[in-house]
Backbone as numpy.savetxt, mean C-alpha at the origin, in Angstrom:
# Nx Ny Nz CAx CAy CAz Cx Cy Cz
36.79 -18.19 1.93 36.96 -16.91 2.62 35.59 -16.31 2.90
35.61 -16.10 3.98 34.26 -15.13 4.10 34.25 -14.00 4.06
32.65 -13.67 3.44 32.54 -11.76 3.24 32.85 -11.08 4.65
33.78 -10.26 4.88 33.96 -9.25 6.39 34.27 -8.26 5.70
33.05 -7.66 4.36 33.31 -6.38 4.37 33.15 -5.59 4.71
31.78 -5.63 6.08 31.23 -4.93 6.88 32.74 -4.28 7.54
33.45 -5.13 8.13 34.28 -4.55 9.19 35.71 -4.46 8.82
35.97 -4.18 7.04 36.62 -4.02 6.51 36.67 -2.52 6.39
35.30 -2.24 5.36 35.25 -0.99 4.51 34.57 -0.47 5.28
35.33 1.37 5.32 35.00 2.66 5.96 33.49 2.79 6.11
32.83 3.01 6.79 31.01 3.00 6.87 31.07 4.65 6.28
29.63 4.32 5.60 29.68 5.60 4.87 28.87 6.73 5.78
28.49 6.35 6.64 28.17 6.92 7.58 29.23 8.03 8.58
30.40 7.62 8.47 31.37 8.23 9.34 32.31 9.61 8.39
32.00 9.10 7.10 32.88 9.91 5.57 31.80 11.08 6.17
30.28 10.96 5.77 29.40 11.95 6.11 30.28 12.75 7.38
30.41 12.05 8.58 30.76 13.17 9.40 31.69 13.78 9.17
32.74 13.37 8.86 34.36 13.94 8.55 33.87 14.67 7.86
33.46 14.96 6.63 33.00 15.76 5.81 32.49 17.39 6.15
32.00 16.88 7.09 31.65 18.16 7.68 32.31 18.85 8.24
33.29 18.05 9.09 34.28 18.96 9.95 35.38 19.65 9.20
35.78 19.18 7.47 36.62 19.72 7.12 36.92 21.69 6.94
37.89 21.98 6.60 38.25 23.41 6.59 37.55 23.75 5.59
37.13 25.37 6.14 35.37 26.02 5.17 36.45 26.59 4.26
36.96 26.19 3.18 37.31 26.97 2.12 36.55 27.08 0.90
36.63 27.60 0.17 35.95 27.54 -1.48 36.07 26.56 -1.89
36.71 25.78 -1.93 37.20 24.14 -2.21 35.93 23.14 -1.71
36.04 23.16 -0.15 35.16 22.34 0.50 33.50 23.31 0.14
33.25 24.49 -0.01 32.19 24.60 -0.09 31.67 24.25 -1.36
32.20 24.49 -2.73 31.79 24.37 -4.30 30.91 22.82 -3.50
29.68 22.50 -4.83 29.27 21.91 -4.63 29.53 20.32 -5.15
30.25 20.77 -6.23 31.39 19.74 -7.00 31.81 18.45 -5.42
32.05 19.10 -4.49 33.55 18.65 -3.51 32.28 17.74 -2.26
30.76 17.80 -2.46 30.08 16.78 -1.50 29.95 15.78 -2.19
29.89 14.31 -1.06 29.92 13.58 -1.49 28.47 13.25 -1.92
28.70 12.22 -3.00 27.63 12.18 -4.06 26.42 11.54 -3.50
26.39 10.56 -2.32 25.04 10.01 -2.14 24.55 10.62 -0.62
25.43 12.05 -0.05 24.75 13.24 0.58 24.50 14.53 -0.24
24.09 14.42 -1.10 24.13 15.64 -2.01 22.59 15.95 -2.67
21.71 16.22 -1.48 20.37 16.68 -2.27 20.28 17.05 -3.55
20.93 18.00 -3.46 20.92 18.91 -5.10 21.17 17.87 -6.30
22.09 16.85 -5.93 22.57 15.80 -7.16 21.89 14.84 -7.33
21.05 14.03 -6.12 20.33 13.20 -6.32 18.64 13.46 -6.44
18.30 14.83 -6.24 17.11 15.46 -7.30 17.30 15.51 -8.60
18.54 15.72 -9.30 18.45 16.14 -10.46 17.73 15.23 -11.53
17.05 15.32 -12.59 16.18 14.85 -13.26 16.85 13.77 -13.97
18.45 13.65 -14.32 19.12 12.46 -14.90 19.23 11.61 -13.84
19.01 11.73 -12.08 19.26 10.63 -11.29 17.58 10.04 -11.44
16.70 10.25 -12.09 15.34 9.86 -11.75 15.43 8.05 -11.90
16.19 7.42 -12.30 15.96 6.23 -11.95 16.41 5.75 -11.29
17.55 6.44 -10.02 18.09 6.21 -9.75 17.31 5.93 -8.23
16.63 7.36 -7.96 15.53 7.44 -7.37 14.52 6.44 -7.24
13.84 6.26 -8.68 12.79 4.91 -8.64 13.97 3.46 -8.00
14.79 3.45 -8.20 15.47 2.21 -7.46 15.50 2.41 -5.87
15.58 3.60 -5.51 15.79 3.98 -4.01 14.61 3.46 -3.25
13.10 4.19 -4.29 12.19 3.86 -3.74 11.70 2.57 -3.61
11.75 1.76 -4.41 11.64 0.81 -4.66 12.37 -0.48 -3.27
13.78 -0.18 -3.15 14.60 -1.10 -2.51 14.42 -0.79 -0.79
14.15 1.11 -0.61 14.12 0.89 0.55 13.08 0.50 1.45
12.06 0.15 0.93 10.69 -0.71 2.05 10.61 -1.99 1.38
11.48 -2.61 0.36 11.67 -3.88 0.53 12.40 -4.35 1.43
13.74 -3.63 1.95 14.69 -4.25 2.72 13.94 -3.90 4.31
13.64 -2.80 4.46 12.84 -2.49 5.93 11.70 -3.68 6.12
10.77 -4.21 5.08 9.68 -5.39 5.26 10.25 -6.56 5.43
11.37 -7.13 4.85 11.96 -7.81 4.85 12.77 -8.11 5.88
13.23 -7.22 6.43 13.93 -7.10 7.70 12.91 -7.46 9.23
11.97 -6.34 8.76 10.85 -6.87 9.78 9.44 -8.19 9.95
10.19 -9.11 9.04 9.50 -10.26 8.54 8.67 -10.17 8.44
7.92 -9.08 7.33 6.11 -9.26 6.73 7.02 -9.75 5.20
6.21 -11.17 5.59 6.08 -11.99 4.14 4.55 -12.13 3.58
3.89 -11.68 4.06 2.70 -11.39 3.29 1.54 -10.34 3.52
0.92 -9.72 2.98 -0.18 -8.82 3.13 -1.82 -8.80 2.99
-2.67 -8.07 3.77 -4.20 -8.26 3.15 -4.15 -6.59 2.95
-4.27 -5.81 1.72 -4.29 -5.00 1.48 -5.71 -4.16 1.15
-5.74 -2.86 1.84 -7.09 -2.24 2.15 -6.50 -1.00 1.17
-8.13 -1.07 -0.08 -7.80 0.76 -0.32 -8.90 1.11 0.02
-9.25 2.69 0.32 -10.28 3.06 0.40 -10.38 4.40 0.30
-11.60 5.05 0.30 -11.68 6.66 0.18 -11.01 7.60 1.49
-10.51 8.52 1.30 -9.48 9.33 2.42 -10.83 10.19 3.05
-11.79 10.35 2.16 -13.00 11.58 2.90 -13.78 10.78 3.16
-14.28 9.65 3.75 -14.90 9.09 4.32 -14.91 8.64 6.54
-15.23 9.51 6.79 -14.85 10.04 8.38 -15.60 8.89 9.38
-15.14 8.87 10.28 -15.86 7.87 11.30 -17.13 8.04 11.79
-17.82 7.51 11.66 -19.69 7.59 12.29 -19.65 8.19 13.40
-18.93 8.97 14.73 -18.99 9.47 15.45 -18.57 11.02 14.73
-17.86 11.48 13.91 -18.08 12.87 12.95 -18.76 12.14 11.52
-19.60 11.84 11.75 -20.11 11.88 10.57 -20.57 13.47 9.94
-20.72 13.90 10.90 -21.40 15.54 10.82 -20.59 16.17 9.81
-19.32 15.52 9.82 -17.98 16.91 9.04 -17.93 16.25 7.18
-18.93 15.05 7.18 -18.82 14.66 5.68 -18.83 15.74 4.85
-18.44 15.80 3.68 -19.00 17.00 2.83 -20.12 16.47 2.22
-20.64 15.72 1.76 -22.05 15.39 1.06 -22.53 14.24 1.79
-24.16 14.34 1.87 -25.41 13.58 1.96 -24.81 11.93 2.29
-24.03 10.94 0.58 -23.50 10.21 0.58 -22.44 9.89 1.17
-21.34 10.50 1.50 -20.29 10.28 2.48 -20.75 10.16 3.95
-21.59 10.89 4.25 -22.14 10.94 5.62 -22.82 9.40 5.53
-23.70 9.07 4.70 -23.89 7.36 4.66 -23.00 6.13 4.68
-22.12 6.89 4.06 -21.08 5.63 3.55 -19.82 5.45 5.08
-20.17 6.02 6.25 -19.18 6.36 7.37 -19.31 4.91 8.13
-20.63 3.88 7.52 -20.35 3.15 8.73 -19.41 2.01 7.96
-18.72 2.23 6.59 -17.38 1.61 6.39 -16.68 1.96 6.85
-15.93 2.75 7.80 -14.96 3.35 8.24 -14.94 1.78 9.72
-16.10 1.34 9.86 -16.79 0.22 11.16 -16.21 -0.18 10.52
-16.47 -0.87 9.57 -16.67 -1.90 8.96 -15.37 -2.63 8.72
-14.24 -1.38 8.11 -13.14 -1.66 7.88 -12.25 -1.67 9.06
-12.40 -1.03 10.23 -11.65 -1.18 11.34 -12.08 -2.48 11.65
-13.24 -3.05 11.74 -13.77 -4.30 12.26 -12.91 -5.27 11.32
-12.93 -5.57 10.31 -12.30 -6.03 9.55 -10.72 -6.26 9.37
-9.88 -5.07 9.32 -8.69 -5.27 9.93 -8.43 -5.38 11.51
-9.60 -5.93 12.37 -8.85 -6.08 13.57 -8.94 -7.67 13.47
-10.13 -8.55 12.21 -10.07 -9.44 12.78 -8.68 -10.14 11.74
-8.54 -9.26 10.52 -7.06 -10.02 9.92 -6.31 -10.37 10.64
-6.08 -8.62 11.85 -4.74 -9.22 12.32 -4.85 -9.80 13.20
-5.93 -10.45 13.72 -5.55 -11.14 14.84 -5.57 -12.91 14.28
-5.19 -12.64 12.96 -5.15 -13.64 12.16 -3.73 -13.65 11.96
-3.23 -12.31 11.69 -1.47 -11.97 11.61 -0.69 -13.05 12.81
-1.44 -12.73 13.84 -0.89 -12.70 14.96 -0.41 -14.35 15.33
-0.84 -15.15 14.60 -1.03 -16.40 14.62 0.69 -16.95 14.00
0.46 -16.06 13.30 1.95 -15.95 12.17 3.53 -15.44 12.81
2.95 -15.04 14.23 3.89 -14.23 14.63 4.13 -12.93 14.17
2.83 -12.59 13.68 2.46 -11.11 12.98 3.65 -10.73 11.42
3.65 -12.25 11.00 4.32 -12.28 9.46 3.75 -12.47 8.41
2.45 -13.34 8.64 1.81 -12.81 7.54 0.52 -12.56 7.29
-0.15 -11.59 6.62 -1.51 -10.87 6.65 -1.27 -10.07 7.42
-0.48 -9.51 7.12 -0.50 -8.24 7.23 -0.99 -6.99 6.86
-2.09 -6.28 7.75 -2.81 -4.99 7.34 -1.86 -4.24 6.39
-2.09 -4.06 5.07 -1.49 -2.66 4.67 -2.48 -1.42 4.04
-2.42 -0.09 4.29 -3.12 0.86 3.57 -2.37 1.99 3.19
-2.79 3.10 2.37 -2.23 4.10 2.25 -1.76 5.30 2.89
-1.99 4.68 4.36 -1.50 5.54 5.64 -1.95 6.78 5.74
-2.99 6.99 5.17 -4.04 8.01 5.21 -5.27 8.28 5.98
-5.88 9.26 5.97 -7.37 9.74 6.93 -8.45 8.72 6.54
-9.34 8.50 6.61 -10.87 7.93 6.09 -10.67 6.37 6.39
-10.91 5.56 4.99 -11.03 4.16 5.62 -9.42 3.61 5.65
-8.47 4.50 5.29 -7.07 4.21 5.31 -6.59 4.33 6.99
-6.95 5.09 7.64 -6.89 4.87 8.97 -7.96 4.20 9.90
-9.08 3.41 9.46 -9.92 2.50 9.78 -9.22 1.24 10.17
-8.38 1.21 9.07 -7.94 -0.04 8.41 -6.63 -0.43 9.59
-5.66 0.65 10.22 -4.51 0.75 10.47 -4.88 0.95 12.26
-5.97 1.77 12.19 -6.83 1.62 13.89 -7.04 0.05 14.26
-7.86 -0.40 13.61 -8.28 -2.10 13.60 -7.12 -2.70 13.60
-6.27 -2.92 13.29 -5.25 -3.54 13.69 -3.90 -3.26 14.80
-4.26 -2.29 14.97 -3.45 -1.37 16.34 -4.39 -2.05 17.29
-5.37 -1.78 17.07 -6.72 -2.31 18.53 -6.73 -3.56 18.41
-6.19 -5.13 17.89 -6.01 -5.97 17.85 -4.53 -6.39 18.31
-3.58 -5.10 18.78 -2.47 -5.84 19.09 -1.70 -5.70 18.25
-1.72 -6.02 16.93 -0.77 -6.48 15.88 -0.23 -5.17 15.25
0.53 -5.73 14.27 1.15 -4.33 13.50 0.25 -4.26 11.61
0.76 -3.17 11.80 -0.13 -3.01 9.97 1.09 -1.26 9.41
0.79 -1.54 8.24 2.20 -0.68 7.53 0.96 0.36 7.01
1.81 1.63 6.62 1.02 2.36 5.96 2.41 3.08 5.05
1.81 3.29 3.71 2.11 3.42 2.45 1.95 5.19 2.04
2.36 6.07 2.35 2.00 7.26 2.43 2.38 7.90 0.65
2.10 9.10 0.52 2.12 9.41 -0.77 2.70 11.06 -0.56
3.88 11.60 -0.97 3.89 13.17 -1.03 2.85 13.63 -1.80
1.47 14.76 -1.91 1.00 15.24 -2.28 1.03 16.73 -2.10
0.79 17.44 -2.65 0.49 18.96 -2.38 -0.28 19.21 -1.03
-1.64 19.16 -0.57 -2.26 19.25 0.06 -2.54 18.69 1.22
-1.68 17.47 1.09 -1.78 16.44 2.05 -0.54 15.56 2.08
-0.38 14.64 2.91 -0.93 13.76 3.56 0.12 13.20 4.64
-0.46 13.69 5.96 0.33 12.95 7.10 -0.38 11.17 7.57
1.02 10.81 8.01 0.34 9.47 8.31 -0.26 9.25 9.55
-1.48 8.71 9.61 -2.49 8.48 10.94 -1.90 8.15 11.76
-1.99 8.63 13.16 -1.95 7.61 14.12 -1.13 6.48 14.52
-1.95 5.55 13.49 -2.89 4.31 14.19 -1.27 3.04 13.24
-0.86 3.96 12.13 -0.25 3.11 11.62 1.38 2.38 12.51
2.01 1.09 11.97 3.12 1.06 13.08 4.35 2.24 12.58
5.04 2.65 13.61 5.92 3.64 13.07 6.95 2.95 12.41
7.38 1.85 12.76 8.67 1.34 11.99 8.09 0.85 10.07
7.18 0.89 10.02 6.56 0.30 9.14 5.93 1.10 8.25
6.04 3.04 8.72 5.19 3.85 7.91 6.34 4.25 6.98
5.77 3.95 5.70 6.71 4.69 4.67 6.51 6.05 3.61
6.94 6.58 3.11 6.83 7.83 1.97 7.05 7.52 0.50
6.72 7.93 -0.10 6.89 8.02 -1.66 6.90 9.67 -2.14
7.37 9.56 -3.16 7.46 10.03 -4.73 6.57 9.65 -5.27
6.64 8.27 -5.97 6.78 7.83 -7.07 5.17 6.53 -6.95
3.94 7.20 -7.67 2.97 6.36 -7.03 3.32 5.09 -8.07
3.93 5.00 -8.89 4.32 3.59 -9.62 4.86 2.94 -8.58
5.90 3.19 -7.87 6.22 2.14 -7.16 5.76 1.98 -5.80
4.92 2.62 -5.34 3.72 2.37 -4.26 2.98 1.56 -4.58
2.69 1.70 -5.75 1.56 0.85 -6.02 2.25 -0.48 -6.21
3.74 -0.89 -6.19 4.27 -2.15 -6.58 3.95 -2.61 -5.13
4.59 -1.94 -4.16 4.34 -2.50 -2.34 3.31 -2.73 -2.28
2.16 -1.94 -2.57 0.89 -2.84 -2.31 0.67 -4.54 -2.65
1.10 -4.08 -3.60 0.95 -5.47 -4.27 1.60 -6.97 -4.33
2.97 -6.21 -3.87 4.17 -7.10 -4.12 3.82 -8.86 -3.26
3.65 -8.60 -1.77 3.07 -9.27 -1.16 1.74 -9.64 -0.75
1.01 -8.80 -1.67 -0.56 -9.15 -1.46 -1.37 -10.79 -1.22
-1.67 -11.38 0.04 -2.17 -12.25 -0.17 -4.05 -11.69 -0.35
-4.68 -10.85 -0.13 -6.29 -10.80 -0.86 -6.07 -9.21 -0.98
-6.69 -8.33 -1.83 -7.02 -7.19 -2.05 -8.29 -7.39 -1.44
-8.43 -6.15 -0.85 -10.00 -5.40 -0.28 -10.34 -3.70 -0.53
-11.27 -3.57 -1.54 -11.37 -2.15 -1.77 -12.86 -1.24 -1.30
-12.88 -0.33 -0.22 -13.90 0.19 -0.23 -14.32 1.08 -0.61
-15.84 2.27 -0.37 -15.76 2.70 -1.63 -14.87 4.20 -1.71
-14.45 4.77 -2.36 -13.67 5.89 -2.84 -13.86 6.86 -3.70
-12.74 7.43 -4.04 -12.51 8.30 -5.26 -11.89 8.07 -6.44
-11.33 8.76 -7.01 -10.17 8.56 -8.18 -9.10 7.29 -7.47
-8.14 7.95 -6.84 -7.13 7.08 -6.35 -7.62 6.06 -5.72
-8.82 5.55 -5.35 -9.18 3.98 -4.93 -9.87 3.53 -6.29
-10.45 4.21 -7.81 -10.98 3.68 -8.85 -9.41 2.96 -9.24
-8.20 4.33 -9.37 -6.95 3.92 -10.07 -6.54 2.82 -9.15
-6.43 2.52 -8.36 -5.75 0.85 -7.32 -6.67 -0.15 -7.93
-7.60 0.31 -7.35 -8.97 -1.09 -8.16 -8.35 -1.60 -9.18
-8.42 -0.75 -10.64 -8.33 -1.28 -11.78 -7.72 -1.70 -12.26
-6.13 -1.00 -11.42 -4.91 -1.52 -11.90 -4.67 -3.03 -11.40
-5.19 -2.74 -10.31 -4.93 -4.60 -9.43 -5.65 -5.67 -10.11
-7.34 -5.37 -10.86 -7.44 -5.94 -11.32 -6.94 -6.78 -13.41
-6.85 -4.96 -13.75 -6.13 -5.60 -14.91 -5.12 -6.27 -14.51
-3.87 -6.50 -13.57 -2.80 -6.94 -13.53 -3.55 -8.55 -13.36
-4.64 -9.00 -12.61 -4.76 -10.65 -12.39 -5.52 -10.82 -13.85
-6.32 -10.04 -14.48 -7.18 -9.99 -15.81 -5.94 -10.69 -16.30
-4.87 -10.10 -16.71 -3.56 -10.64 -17.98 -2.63 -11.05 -17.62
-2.66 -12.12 -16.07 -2.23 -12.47 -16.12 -1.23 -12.43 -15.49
-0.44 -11.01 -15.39 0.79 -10.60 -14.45 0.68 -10.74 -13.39
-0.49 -11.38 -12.96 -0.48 -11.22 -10.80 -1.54 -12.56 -10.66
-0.84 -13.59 -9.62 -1.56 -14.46 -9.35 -3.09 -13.94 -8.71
-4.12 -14.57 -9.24 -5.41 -14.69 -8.12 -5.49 -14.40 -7.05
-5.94 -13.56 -6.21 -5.71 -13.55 -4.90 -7.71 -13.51 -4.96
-8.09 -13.33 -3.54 -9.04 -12.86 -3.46 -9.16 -11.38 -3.59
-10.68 -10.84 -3.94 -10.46 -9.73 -4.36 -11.88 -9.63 -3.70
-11.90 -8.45 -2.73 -13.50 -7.83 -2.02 -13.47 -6.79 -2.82
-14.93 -6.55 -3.02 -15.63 -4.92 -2.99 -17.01 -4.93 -2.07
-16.27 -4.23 -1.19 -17.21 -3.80 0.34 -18.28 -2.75 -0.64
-19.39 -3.58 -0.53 -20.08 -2.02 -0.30 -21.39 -1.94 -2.12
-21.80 -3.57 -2.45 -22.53 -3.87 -3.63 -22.97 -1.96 -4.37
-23.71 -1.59 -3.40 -25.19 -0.60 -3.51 -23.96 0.19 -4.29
-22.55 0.72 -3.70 -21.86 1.97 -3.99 -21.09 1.34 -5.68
-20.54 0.41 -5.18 -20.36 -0.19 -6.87 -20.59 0.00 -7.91
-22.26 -0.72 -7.78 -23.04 -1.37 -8.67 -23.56 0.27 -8.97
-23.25 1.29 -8.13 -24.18 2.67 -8.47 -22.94 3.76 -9.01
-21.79 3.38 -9.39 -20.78 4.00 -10.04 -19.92 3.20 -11.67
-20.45 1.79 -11.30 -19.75 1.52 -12.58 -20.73 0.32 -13.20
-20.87 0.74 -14.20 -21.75 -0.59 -14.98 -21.26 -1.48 -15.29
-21.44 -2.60 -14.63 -20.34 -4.22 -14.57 -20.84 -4.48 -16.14
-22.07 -4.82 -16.16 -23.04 -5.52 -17.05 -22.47 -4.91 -18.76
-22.91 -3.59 -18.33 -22.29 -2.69 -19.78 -21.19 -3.33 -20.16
-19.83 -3.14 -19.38 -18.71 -3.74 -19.96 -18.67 -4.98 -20.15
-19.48 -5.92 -20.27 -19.63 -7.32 -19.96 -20.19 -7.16 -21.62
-21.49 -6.84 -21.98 -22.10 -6.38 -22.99 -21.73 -5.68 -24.55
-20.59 -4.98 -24.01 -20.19 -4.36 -25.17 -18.84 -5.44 -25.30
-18.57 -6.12 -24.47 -17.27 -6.98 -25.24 -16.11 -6.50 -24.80
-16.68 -5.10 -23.93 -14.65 -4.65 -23.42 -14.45 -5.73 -22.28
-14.54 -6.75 -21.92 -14.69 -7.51 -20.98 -15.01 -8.76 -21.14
-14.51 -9.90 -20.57 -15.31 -11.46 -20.89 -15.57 -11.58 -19.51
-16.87 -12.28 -19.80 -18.00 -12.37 -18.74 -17.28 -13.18 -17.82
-16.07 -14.10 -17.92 -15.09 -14.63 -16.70 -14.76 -13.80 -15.51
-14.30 -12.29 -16.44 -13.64 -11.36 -15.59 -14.63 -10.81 -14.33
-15.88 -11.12 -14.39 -16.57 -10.53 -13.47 -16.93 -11.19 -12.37
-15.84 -12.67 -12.56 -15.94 -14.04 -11.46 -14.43 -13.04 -10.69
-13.52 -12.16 -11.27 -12.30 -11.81 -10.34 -12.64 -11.17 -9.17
-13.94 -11.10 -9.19 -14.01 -10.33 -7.88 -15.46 -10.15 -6.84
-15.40 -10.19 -6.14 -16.86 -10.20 -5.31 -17.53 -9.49 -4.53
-18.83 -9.40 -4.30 -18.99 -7.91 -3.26 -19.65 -8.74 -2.03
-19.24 -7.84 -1.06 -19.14 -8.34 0.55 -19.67 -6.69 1.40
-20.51 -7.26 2.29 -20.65 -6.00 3.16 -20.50 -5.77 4.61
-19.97 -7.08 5.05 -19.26 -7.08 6.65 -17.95 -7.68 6.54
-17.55 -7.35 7.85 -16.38 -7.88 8.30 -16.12 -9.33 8.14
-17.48 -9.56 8.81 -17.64 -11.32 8.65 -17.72 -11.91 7.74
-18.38 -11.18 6.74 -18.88 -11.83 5.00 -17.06 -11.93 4.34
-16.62 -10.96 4.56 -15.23 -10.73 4.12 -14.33 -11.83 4.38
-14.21 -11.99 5.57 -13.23 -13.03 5.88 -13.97 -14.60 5.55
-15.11 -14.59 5.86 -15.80 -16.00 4.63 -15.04 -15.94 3.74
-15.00 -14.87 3.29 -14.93 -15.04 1.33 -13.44 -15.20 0.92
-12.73 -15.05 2.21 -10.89 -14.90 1.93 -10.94 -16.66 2.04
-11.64 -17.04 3.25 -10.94 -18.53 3.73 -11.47 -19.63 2.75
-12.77 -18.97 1.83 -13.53 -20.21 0.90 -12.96 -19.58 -0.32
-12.39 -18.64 -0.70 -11.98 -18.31 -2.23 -11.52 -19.49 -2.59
-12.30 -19.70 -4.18 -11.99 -20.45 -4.72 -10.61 -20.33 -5.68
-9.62 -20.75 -5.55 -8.62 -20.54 -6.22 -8.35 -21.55 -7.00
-9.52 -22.60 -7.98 -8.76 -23.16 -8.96 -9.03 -22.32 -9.81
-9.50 -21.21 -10.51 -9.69 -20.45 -11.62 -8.61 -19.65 -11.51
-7.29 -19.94 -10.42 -5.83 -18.75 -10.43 -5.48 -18.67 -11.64
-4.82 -17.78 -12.39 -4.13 -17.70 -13.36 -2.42 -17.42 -13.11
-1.97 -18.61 -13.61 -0.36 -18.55 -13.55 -0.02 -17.01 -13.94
1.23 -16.70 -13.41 1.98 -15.65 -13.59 2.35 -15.53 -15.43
2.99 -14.86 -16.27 3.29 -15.16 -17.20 4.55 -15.94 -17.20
5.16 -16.73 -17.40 7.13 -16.90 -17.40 7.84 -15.85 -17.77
8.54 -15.64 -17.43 9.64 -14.54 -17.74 9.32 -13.41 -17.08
7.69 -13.39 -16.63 7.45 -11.65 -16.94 7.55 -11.58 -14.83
7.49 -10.29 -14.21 7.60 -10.17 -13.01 7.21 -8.87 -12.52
């Protein structure tokens, strides 16, 4: 027998409308009497919160999936870092320097995707955090190549609309930066990080503890940008004091063009991958 439950069972889409049209009594208004998966008020409430993390979670797997990206080259980068034509609006000395990554990274995701494109734009696929600075560098460069690239947006207080540049079927929202940070990753074929703030230190570290122990195959891993690095975090120190084995500082490499970058994706050496754990996912 085959599944025809599609054109069996009532679409829940149509209950929604009926719903509405029913008679305005006290009955139909109590809040008891909406149905449960149109019911803002019920599916905020703090006992649906995992219910939520499943929502988030399932609905830009099935939308990527649908739109056949089976794989990704994933860009983080700083949001206040502005294009070399306003460089003027940096807030400090250093940001105003650091603008010709904003090049660098558009240059860079235009030449991924025209690497996508090969794939039938399925895989290597641009992804970023669908944000201002090198997050819309990243999502420009691959718009100006033709191809498509996703952007990963975040509810914040203060911010954040999605650029432009990103594809619309492909721009998504969050809650929940745990499971943003799973999409980044999920399909990651190389991480590329330029330089940033907090929220590009927190992606960095997490991506790399996850290949450190193991939970995430090898991919390639860039850091655009040696001088900004090497002038915020002491590799050597942690190497030195033992929080670190001197292996871990083979996970990753620094690159400062477009061109050096994509060298370093097509020669990564991947016999030092580390298997996944078994069981774990």
């Amino acid at each position: 027998m085959t599944d025809d439950r599609h054109s069996i069972l009532r679409d829940a889409h149509h209950d929604i409308d009926t719903a509405s049209h029913v008679p305005d009594t006290p009955q139909t208004r109590a809040p008891s009497y909406r149905l449960a998966f149109a019911d803002d008020d019920f599916l905020c409430r703090e006992d649906l919160r995992p219910v939520r993390l499943q929502l988030e979670l399932l609905k830009p797997e099935l939308m990527l999936d649908e739109a056949g990206v089976q794989s990704t080259v994933v860009l983080f980068g700083g949001a206040r870092i502005p294009e070399p034509a306003k460089k003027d609006t940096a807030r400090t000395k250093t940001l105003a320097e650091l603008t010709h990554f904003y090049d660098v990274a558009r240059d860079f995701a235009y030449q991924v995707t025209e690497l996508s494109m090969e794939s039938g734009g399925r895989e290597n696929v641009v992804v970023t955090g669908g944000g201002p600075g090198v997050m819309e560098a990243g999502n420009r460069g691959a718009k100006e190549a033709g191809g498509r690239s996703i952007g990963l947006n975040i509810v914040l207080p203060h911010e954040q609309a999605p650029n432009p540049y990103v594809t619309p079927d492909l721009c998504f929202n969050f809650h929940y930066f745990a499971i943003r940070k799973m999409h980044f990753l999920m399909r990651a074929r190389a991480i590329c990080v330029f330089p940033g703030g907090f929220g590009t230190l927190d992606e960095l570290f997490e991506s790399l503890t996850l290949i450190q122990t193991g939970r995430m195959n090898r991919v390639p891993f860039l850091l655009f940008g040696r001088k900004f690095w090497e002038g915020i975090i002491n590799w050597d120190a942690l190497r030195e004091a033992g929080t670190i084995s001197p292996e871990d500082l083979t996970l990753f490499r620094f690159v400062e063009t477009a061109e050096e970058a994509m060298e370093a994706i097509e020669n990564w050496d991947m016999s030092g991958m580390r298997e996944k754990i078994p069981g774990r996912d």
